[in-house]
C-alpha positions in Angstrom: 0.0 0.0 0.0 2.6 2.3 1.1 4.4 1.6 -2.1 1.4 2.9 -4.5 0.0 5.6 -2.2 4.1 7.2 -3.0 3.2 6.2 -6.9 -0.2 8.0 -6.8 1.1 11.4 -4.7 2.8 12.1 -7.9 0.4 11.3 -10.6 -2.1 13.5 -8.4 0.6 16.8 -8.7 0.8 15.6 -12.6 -2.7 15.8 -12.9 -3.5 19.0 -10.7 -0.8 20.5 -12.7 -2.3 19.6 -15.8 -5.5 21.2 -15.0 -3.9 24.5 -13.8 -2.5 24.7 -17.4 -5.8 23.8 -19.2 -7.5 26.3 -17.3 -4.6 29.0 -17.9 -4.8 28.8 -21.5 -8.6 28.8 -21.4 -8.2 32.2 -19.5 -5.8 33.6 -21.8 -7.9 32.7 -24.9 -11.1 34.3 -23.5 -8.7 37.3 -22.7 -7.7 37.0 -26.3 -11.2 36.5 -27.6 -12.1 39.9 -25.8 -9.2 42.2 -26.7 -9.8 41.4 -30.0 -14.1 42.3 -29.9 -13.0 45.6 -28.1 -10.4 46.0 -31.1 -13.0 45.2 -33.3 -16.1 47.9 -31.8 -13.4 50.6 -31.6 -13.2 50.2 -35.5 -17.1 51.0 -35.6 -17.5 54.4 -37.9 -15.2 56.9 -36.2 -15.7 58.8 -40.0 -19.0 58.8 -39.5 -18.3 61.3 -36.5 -16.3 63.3 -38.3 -18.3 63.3 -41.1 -21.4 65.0 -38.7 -19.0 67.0 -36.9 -18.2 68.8 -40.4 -22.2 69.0 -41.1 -22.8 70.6 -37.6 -20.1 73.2 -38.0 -21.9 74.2 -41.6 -25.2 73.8 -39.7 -23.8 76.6 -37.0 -22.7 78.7 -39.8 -26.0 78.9 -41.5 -27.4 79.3 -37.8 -30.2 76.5 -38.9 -32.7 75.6 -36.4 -31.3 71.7 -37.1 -28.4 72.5 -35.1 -29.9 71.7 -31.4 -31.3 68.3 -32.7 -28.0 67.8 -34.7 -25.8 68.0 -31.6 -28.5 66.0 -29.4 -28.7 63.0 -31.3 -25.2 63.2 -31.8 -23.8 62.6 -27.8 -26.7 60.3 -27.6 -25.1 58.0 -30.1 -21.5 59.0 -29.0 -22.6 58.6 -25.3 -24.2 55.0 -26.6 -21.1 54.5 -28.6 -18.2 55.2 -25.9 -20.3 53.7 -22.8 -23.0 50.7 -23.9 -20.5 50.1 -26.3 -18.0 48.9 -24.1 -20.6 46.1 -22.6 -21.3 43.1 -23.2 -25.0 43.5 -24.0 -27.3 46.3 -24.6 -31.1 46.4 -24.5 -32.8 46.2 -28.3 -34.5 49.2 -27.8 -31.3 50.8 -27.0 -29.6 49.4 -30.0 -32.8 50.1 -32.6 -32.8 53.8 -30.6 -29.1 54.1 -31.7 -29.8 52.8 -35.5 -32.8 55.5 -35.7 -30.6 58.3 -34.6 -27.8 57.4 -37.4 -30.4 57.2 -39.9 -31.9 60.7 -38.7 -28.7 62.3 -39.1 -27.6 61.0 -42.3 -30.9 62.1 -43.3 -30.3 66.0 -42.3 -26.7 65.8 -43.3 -27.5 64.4 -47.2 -30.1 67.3 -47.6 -32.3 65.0 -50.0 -35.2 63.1 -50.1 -33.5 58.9 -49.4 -36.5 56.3 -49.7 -35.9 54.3 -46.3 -37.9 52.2 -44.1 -37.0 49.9 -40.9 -39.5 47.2 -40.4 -39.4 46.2 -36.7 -40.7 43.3 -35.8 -39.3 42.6 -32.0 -40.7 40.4 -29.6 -39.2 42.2 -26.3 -37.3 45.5 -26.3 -35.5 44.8 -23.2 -33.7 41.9 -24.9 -30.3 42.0 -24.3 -28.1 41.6 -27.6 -24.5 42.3 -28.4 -23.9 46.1 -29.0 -23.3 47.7 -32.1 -24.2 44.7 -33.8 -25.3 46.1 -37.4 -24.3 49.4 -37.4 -21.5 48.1 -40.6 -24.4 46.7 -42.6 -26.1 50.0 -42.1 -23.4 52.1 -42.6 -22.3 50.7 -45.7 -25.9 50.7 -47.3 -25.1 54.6 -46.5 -21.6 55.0 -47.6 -21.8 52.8 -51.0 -24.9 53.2 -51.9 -26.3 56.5 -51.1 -23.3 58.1 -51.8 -22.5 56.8 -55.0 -26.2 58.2 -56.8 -27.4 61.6 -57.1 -31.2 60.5 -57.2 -33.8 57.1 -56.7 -31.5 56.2 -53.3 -33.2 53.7 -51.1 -32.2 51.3 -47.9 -34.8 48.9 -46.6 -34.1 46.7 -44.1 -35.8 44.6 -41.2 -35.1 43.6 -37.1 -37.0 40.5 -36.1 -36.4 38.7 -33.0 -37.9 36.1 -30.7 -36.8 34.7 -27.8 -34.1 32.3 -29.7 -33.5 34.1 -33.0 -32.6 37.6 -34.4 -32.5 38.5 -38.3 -31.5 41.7 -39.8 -31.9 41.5 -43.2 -30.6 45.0 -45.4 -31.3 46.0 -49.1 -30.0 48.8 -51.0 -29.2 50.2 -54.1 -25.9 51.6 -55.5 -24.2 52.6 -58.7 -21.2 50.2 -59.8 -19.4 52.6 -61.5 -19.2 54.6 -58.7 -18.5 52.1 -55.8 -15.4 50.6 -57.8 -13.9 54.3 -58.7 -14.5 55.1 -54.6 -13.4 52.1 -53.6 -9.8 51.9 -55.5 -9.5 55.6 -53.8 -9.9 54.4 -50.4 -8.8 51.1 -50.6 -11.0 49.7 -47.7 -14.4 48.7 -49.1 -14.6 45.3 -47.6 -13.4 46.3 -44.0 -17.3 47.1 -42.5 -17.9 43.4 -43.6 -15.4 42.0 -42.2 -15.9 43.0 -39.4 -19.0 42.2 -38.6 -18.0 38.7 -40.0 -15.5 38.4 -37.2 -17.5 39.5 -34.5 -20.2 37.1 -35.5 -17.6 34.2 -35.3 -16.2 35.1 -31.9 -19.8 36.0 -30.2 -22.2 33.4 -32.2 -19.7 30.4 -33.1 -21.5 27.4 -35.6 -25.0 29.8 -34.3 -25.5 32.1 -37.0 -25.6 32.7 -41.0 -24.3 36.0 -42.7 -25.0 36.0 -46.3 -24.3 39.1 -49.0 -25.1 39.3 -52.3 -25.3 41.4 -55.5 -28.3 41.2 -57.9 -27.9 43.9 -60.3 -27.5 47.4 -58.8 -28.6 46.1 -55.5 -27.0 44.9 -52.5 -28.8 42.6 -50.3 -27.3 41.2 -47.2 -29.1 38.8 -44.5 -28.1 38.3 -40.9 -29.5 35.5 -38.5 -28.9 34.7 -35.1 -29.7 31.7 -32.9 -30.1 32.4 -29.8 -31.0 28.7 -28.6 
């Protein structure tokens, strides 16, 4: 007995040892996985600031009455942006408020008449989701499609959830032309994209589908979720 209680002492340290290490490198790849979604928010539109920031300074200049609702909905989405966006979840109705404000802005700040809608279809607002989830999809429908017409612009796109699923789907229309020359000038068309396709990996692993396509001059993309 006393002969393989001095065998096991051993094997027991191995073991313990083993399991320190398993759980250290578990540890270090979550710390990983979490650096890297911080990286990945902080990428989230910062031109899109500027962008507003130049439009409220013209707004100012003219002395519009836009620029009080201008400079409102613009710290609500920076407050959203620098502080909900550094949790883990967010509300929906925080996230859709966030998406309306964007949209409201662009809308001042292109001066025209844009054909959008945003079909809600949301089970309970005080679901809890990722933050700044499809903020890329809608960005993009602005900055390649929007911007590269003069008239006939539009962006639909839909939020359904239930208790197990979300689906955003986005459609939008663009000139070709246009989105190449703009494109080969910045040299970062794809980067909104792949973004979100990262973030979906790390936060939804083998539990969700993100599909883009092209059908003519328009741009569909469908996102969906499982929650299950």
């Amino acid at each position: 007995m006393f002969l393989t209680f001095s065998l096991m002492i051993p094997l027991v340290y191995l073991l313990h040892d083993r399991n320190k290490q398993r759980q250290h490198i578990a540890h270090l790849h979550e710390e990983t996985l979490k650096s890297e979604l911080n990286l990945l928010k902080s990428q989230i539109n910062p031109h899109f600031f500027f962008n507003t920031l130049n439009n409220l300074y013209g707004l100012a200049t003219e002395k519009s009455e836009l620029t009080q609702e201008v400079i409102y909905k613009l710290s609500q989405m920076m407050r959203f942006t620098i502080y909900e966006g550094r949790k883990n979840t967010v509300t929906l109705a925080d996230e859709v408020d966030y998406l309306e404000n964007f949209i409201e802005l662009n809308i001042i700040r292109y001066k025209h008449k844009i054909d959008i809608k945003f079909e809600q279809k949301i089970d309970d607002k005080q679901q809890r989701i990722p933050p700044l989830l499809f903020i890329n999809l809608l960005e993009n429908a602005f900055k390649h499609g929007v911007d590269s017409q003069l008239e006939s612009q539009y962006i639909h796109f839909s939020l359904t959830t239930t208790k197990t699923t979300i689906m955003f789907n986005i459609e939008n229309n663009f000139d070709k032309i246009t989105c190449d020359k703009n494109k080969a000038i910045r040299r970062s068309g794809g980067l909104g994209t792949e973004n979100l396709s990262r973030r979906l990996a790390l936060l939804f692993p083998n539990k969700h589908s993100y599909t883009r396509y092209i059908e003519g001059n328009q741009y569909i993309a469908n996102v969906t979720i499982n929650l299950a």
